[in-house]
N, CA, C and O atoms as a GROMACS GRO file, in nm:
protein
  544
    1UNK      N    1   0.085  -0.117   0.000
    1UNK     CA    2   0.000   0.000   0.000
    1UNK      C    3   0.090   0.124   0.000
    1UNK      O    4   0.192   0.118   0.068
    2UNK      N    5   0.064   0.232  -0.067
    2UNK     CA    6   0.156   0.356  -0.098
    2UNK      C    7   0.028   0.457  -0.059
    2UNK      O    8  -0.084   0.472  -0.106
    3UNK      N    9   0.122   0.534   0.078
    3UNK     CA   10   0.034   0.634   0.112
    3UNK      C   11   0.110   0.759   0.087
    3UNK      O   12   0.227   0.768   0.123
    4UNK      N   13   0.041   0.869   0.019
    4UNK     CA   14   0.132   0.996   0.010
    4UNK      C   15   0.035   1.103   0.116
    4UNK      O   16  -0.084   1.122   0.141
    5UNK      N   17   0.114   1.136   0.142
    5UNK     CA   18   0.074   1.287   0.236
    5UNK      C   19   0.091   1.426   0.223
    5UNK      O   20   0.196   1.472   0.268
    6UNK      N   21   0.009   1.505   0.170
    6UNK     CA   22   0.079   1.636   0.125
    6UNK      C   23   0.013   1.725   0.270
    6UNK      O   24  -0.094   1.689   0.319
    7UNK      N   25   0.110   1.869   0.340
    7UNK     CA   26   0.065   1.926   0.401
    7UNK      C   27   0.061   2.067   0.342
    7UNK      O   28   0.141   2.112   0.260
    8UNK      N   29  -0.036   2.125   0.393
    8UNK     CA   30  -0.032   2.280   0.353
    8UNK      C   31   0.089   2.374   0.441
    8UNK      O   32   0.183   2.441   0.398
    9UNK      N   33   0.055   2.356   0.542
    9UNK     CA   34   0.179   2.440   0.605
    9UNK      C   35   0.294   2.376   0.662
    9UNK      O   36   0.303   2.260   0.702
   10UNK      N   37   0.406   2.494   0.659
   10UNK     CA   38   0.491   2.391   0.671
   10UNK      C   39   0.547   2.354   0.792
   10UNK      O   40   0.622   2.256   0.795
   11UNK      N   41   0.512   2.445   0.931
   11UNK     CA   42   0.512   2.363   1.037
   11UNK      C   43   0.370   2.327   1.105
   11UNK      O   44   0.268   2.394   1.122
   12UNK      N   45   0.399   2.218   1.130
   12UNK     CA   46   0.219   2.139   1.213
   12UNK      C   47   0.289   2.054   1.238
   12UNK      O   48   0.382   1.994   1.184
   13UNK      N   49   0.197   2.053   1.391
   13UNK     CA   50   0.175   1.902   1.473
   13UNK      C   51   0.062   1.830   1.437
   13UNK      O   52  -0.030   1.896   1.390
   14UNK      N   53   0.044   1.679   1.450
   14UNK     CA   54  -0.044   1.590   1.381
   14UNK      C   55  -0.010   1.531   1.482
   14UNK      O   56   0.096   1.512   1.543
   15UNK      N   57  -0.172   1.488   1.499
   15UNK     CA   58  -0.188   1.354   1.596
   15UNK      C   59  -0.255   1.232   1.540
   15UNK      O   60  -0.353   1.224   1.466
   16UNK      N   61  -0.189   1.151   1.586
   16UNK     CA   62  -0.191   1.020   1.499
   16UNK      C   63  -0.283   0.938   1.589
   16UNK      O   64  -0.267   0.920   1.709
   17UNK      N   65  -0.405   0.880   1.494
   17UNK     CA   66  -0.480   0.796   1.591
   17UNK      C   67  -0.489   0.628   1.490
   17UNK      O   68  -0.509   0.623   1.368
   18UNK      N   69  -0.471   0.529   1.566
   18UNK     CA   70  -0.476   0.413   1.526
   18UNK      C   71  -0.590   0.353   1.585
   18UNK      O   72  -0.590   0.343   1.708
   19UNK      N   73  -0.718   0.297   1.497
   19UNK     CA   74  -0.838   0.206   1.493
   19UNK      C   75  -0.811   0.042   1.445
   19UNK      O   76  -0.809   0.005   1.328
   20UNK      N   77  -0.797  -0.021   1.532
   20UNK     CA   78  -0.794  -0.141   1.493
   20UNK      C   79  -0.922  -0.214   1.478
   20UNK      O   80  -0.990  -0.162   1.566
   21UNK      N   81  -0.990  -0.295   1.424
   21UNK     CA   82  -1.073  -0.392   1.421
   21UNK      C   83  -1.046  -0.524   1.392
   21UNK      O   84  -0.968  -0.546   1.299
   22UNK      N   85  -1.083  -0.595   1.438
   22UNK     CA   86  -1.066  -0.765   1.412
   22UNK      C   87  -1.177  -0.826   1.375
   22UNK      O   88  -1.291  -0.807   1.416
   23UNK      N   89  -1.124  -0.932   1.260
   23UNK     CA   90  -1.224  -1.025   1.191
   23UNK      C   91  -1.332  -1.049   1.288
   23UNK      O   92  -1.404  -1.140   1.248
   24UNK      N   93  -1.378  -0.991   1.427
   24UNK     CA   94  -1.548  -1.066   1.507
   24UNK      C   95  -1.543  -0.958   1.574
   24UNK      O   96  -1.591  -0.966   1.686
   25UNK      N   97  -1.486  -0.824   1.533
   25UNK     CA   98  -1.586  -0.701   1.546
   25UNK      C   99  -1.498  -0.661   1.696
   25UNK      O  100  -1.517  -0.548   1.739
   26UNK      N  101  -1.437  -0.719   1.746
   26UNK     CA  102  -1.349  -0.642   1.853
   26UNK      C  103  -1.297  -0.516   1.767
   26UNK      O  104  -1.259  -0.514   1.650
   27UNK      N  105  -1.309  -0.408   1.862
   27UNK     CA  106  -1.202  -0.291   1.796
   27UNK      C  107  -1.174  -0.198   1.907
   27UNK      O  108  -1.245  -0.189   2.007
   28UNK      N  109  -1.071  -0.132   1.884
   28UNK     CA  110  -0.935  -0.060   1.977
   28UNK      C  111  -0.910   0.059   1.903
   28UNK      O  112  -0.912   0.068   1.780
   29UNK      N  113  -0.875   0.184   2.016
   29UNK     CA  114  -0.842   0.261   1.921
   29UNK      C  115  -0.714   0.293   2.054
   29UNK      O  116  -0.709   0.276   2.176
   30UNK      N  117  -0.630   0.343   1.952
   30UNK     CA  118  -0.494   0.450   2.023
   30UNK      C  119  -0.483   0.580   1.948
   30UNK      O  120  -0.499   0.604   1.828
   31UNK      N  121  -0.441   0.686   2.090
   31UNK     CA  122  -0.387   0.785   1.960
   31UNK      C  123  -0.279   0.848   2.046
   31UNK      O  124  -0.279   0.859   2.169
   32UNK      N  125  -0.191   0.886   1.964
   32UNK     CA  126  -0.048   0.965   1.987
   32UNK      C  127  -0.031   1.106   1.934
   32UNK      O  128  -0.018   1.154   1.822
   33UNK      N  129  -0.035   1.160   2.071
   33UNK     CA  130  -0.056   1.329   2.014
   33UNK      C  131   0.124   1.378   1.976
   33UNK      O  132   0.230   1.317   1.984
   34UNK      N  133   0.097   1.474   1.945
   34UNK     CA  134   0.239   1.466   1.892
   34UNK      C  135   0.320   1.389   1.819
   34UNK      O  136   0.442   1.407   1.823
   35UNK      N  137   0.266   1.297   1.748
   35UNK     CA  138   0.351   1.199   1.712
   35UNK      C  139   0.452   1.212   1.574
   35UNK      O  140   0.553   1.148   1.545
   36UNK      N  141   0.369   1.336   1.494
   36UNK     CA  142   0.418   1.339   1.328
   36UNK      C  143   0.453   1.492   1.365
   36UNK      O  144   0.354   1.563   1.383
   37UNK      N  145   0.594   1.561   1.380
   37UNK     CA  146   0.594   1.674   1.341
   37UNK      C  147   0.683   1.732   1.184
   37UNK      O  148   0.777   1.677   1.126
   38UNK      N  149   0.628   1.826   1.160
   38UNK     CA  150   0.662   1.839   0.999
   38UNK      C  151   0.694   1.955   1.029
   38UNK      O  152   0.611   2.025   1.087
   39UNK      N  153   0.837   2.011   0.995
   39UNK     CA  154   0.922   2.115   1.036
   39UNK      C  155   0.985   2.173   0.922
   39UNK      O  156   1.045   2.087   0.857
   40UNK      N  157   0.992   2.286   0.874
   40UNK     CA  158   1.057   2.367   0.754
   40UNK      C  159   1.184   2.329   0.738
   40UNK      O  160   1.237   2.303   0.846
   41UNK      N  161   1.268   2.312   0.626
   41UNK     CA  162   1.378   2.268   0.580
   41UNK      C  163   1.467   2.404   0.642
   41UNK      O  164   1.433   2.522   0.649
   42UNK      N  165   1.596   2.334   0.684
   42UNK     CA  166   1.690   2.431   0.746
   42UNK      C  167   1.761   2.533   0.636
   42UNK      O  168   1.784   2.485   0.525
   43UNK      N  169   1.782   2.613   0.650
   43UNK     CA  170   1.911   2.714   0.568
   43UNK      C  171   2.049   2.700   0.575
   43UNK      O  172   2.082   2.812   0.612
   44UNK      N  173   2.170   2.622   0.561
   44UNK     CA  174   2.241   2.594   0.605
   44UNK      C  175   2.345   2.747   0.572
   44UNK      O  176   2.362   2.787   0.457
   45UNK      N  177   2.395   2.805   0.673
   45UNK     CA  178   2.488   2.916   0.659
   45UNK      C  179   2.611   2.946   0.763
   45UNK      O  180   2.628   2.899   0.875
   46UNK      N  181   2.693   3.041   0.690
   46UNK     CA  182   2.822   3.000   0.825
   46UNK      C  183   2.881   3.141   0.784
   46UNK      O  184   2.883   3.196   0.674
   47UNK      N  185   2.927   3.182   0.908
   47UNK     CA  186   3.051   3.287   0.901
   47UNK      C  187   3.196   3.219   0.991
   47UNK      O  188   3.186   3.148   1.091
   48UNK      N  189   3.335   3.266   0.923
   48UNK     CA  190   3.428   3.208   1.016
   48UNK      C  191   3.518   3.345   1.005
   48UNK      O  192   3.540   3.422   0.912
   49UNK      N  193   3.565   3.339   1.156
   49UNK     CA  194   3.683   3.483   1.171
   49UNK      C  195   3.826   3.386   1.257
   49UNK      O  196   3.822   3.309   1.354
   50UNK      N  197   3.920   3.423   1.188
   50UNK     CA  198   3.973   3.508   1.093
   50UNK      C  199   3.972   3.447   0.971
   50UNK      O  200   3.987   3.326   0.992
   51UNK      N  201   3.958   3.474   0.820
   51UNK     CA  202   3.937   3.386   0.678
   51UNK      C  203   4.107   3.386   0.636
   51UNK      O  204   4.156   3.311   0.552
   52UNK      N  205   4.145   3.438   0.677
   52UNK     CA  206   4.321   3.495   0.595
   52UNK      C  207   4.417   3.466   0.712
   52UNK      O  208   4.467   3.570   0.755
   53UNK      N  209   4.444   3.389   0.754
   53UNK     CA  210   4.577   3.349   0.851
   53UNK      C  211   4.742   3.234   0.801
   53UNK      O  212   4.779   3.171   0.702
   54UNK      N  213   4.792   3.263   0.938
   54UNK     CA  214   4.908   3.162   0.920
   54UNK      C  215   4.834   3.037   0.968
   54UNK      O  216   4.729   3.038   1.033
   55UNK      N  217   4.888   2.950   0.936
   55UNK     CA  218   4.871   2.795   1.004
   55UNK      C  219   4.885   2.758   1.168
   55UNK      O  220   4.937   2.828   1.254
   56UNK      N  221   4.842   2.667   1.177
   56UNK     CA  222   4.830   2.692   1.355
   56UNK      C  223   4.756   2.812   1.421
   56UNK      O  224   4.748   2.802   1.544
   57UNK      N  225   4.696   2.933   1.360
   57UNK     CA  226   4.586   3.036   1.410
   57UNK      C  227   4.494   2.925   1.351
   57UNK      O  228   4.493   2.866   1.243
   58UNK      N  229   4.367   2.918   1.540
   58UNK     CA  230   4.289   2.882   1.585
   58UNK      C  231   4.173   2.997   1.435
   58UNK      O  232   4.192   3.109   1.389
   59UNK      N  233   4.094   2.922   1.416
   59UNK     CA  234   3.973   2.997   1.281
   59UNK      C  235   3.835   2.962   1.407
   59UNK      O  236   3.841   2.866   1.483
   60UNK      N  237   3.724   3.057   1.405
   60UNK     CA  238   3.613   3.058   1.513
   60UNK      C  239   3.494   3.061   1.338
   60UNK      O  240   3.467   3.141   1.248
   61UNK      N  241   3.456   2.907   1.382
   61UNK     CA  242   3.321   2.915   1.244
   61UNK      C  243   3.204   2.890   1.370
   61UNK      O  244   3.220   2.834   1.478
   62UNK      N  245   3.087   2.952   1.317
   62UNK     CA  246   2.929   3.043   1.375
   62UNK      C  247   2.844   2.991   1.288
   62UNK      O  248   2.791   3.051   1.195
   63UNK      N  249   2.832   2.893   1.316
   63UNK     CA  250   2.642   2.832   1.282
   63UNK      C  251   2.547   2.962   1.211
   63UNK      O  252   2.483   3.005   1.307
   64UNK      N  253   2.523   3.013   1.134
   64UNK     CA  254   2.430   3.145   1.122
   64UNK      C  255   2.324   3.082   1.032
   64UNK      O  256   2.282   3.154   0.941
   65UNK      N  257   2.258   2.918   1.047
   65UNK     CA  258   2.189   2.901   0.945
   65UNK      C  259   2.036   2.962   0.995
   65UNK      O  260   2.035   3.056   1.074
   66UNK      N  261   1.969   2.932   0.968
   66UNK     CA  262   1.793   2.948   0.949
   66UNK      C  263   1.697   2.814   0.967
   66UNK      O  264   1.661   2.725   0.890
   67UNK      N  265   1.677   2.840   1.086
   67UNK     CA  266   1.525   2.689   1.115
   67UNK      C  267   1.575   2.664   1.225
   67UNK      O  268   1.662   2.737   1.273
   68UNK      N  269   1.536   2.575   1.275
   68UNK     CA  270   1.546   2.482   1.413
   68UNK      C  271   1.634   2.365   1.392
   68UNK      O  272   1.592   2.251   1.371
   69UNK      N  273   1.770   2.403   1.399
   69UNK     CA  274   1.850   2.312   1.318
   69UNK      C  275   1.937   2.202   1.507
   69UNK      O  276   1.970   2.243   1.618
   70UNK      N  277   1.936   2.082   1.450
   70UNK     CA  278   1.961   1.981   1.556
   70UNK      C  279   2.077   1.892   1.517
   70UNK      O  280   2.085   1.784   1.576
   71UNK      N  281   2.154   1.919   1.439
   71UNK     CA  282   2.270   1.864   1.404
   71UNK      C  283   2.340   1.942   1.284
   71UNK      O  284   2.287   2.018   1.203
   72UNK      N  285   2.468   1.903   1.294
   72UNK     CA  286   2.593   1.962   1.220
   72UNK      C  287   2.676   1.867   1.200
   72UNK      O  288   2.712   1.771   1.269
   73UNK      N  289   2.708   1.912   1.074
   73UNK     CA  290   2.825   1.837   1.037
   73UNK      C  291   2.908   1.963   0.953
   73UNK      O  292   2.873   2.038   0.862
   74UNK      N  293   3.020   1.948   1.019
   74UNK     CA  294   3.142   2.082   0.925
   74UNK      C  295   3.252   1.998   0.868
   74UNK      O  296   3.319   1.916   0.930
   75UNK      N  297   3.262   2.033   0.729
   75UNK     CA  298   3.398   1.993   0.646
   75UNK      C  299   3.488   2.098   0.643
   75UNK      O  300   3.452   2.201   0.586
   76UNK      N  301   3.606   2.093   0.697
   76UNK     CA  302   3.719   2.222   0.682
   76UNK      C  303   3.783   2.254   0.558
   76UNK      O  304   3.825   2.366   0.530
   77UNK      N  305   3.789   2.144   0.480
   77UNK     CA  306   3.870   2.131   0.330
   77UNK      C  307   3.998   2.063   0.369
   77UNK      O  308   4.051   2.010   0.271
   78UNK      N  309   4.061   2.048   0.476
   78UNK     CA  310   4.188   1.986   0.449
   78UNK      C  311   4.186   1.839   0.506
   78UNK      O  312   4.286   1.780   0.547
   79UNK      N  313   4.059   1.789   0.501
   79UNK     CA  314   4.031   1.668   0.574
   79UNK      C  315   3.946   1.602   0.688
   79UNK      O  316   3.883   1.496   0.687
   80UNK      N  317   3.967   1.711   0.806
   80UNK     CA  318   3.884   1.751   0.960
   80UNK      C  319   3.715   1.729   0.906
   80UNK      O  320   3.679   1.731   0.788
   81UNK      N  321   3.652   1.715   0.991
   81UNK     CA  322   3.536   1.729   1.014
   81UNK      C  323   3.493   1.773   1.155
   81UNK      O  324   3.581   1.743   1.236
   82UNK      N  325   3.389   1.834   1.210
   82UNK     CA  326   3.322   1.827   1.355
   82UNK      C  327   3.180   1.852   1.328
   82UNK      O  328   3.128   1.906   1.231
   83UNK      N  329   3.113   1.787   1.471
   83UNK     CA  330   3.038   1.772   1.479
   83UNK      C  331   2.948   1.920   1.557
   83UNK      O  332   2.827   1.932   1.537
   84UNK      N  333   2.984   1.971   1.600
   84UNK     CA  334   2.977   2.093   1.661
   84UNK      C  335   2.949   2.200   1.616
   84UNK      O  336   2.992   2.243   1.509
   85UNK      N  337   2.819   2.300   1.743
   85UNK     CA  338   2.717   2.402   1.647
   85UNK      C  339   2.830   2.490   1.606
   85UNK      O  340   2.801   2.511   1.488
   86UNK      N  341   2.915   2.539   1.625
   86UNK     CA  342   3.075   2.654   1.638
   86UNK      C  343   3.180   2.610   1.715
   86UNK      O  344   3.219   2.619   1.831
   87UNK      N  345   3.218   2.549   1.587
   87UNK     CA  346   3.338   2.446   1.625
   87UNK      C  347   3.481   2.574   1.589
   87UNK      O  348   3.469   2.659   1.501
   88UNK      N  349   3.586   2.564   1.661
   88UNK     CA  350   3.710   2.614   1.675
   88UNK      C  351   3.836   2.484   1.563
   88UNK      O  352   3.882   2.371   1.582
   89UNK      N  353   3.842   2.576   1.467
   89UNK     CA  354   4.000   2.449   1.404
   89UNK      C  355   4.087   2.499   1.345
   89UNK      O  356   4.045   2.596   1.281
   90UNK      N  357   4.191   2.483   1.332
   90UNK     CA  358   4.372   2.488   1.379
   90UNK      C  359   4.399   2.400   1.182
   90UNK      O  360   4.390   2.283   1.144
   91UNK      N  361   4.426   2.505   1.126
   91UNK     CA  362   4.492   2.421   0.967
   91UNK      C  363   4.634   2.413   1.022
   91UNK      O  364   4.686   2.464   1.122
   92UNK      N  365   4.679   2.337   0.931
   92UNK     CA  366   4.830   2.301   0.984
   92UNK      C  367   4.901   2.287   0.780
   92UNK      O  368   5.011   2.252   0.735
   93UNK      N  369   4.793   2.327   0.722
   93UNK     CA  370   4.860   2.308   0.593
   93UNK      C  371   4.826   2.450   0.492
   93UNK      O  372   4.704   2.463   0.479
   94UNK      N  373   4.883   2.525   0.441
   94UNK     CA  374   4.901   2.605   0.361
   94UNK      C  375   4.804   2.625   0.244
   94UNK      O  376   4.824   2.527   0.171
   95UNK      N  377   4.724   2.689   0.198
   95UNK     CA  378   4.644   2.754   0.074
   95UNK      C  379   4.516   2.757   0.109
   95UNK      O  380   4.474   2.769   0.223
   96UNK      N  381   4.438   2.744  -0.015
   96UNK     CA  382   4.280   2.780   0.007
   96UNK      C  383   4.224   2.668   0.048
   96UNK      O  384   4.292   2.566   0.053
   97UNK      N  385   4.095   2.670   0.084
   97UNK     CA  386   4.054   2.584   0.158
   97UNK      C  387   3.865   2.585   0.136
   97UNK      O  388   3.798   2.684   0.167
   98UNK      N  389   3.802   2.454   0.076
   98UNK     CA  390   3.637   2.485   0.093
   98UNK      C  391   3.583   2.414   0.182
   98UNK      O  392   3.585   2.293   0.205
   99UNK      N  393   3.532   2.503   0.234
   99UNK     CA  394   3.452   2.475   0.361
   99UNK      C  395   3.291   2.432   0.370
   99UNK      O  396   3.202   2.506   0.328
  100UNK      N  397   3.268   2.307   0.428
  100UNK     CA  398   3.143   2.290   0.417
  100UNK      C  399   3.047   2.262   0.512
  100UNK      O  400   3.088   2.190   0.604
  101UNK      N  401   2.924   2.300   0.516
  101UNK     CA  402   2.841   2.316   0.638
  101UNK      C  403   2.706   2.229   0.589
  101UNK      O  404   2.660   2.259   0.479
  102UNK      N  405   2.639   2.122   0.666
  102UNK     CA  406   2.524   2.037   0.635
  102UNK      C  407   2.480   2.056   0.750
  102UNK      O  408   2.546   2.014   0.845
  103UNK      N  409   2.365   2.123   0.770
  103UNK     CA  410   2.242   2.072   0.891
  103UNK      C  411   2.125   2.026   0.900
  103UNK      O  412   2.068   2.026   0.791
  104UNK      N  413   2.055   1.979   0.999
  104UNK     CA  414   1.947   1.830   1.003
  104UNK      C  415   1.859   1.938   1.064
  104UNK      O  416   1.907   2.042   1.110
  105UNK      N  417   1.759   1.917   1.065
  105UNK     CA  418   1.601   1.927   1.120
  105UNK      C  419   1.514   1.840   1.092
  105UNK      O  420   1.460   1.838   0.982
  106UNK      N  421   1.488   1.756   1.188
  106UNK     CA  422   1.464   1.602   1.157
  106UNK      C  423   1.367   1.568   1.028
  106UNK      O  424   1.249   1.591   1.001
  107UNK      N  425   1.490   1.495   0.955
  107UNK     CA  426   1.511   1.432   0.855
  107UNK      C  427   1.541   1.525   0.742
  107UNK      O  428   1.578   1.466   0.641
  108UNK      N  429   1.534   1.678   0.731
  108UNK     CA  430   1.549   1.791   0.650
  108UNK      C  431   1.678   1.785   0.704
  108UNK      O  432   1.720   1.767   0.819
  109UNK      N  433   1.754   1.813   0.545
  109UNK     CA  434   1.875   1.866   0.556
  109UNK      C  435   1.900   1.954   0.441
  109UNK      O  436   1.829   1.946   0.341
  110UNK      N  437   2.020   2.054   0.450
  110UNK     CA  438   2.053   2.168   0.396
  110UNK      C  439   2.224   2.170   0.377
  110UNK      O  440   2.276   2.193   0.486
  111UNK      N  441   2.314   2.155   0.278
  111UNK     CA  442   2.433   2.203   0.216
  111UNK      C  443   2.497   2.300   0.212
  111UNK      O  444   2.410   2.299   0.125
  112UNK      N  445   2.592   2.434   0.215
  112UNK     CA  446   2.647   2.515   0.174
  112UNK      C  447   2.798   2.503   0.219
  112UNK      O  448   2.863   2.481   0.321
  113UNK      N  449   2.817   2.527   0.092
  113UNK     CA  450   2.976   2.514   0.045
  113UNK      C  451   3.028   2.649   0.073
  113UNK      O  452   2.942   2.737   0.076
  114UNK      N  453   3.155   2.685   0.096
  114UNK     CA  454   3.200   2.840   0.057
  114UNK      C  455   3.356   2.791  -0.048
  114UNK      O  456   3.451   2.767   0.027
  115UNK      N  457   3.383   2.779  -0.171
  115UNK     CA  458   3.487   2.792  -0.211
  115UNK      C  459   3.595   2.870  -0.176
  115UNK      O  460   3.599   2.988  -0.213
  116UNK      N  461   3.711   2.805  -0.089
  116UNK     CA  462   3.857   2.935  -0.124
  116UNK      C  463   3.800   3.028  -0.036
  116UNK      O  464   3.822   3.148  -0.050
  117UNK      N  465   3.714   2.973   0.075
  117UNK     CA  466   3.687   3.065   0.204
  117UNK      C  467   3.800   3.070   0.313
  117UNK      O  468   3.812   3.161   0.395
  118UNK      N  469   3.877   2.965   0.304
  118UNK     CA  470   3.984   3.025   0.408
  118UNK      C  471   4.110   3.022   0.307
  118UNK      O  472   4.126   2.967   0.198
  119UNK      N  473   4.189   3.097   0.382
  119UNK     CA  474   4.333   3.081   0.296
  119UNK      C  475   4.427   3.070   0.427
  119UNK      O  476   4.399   3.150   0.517
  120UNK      N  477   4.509   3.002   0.444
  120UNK     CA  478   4.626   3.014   0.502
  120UNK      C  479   4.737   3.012   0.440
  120UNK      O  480   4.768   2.933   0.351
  121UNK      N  481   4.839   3.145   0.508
  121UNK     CA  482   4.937   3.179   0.461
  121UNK      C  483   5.043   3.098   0.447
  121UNK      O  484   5.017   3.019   0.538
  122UNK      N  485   5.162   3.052   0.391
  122UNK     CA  486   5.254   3.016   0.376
  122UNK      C  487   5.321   3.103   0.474
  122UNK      O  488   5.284   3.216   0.506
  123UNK      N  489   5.439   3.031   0.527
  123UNK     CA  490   5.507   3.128   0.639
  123UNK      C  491   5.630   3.220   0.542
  123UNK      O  492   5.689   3.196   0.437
  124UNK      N  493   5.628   3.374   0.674
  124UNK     CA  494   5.666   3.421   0.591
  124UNK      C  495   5.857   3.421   0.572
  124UNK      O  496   5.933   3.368   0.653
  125UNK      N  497   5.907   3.504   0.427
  125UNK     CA  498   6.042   3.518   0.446
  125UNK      C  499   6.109   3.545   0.550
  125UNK      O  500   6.216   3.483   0.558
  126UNK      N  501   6.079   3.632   0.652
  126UNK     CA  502   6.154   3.709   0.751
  126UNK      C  503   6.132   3.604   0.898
  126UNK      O  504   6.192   3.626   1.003
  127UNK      N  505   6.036   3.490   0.878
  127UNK     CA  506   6.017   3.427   1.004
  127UNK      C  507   6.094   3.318   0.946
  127UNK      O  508   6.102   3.244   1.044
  128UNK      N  509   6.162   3.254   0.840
  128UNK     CA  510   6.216   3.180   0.793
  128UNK      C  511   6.411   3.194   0.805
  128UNK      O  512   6.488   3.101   0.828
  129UNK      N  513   6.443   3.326   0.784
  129UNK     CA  514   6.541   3.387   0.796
  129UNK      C  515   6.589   3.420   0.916
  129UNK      O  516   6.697   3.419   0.976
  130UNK      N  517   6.475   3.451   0.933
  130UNK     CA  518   6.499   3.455   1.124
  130UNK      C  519   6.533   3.358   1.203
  130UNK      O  520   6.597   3.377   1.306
  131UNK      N  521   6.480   3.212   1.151
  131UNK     CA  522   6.524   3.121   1.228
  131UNK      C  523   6.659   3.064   1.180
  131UNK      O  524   6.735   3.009   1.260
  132UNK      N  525   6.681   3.072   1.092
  132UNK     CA  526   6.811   3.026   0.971
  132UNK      C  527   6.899   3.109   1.069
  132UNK      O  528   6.985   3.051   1.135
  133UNK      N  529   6.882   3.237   1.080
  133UNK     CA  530   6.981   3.331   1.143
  133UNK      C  531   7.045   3.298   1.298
  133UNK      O  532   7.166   3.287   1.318
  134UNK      N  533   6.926   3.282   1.415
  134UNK     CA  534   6.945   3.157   1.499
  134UNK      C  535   7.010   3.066   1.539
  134UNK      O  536   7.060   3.038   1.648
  135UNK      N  537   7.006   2.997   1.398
  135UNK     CA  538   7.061   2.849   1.428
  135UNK      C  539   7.192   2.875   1.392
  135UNK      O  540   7.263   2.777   1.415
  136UNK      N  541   7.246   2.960   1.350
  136UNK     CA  542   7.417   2.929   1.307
  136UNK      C  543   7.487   3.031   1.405
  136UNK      O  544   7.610   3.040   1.406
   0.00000   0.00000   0.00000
C-alpha cells in the first residue's frame, strides 16, 4: 500500500490515531498526540573569523543558518570534520581551503559550500630567515 501525504503548512503538529478492528468485530483505538511533526527545511549558513591566517591560528566558524536546526556536520577542506554548532579548528597546511556546512532538522537537511573561504598563509620570508639566522 503507498500512502502519500501532502501538508499545507509547513510547520504542524499531527496527531496520529490508530483504529484497529478484528475479523469478530473487537475494535481498539490509540492515539499519539504529537507523534508526526513536519518542520521547515533548514538554511544551512556560516561565518568564520579570521578567513586569511598563518597555520596553527585557531579559525572561530558560527552556525548562522535558518530553522530549528539539531545537528551539524562541518567539512574544513583539508580533511577535519566536527560535529559541533561553532566548532574552533587549527589548519596546519598552507592555501585555500572549501569549507562545508550540512544541517538536520529532523530528517530535513541543507548544504552550503564556501569555495577558497579560508586561505592560510605560507610562512613568511623574515620568520624563515629569522630562524636560519638563529641556528648558526
Amino acid at each position: 500500500m503507498c500512502i502519500n501525504y501532502e501538508w499545507q503548512r509547513i510547520v504542524e503538529i499531527f496527531e496520529e490515531r490508530l483504529i484497529i478492528t478484528t475479523a469478530k468485530g473487537c475494535k481498539d483505538t490509540t492515539t499519539l498526540v504529537n507523534g508526526i511533526v513536519a518542520t521547515e527545511k533548514p538554511v544551512a549558513n556560516f561565518i568564520a573569523n579570521p578567513t586569511n591566517v598563518c597555520a596553527y591560528v585557531p579559525i572561530q566558524f558560527l552556525d548562522k543558518s535558518i530553522g530549528n536546526v539539531t545537528k551539524w556536520v562541518w567539512k574544513f577542506g583539508d580533511g577535519d570534520t566536527s560535529r559541533l554548532k561553532n566548532p574552533i579548528h587549527i589548519y596546519t597546511d598552507t592555501g585555500y581551503m572549501n569549507v562545508q556546512l550540512t544541517v538536520w532538522n529532523r530528517g530535513c537537511s541543507n548544504t552550503v559550500t564556501f569555495p577558497d573561504y579560508i586561505y592560510i598563509k605560507p610562512p613568511s620570508q623574515n620568520l624563515i630567515l629569522g630562524i636560519l639566522a638563529e641556528s648558526l
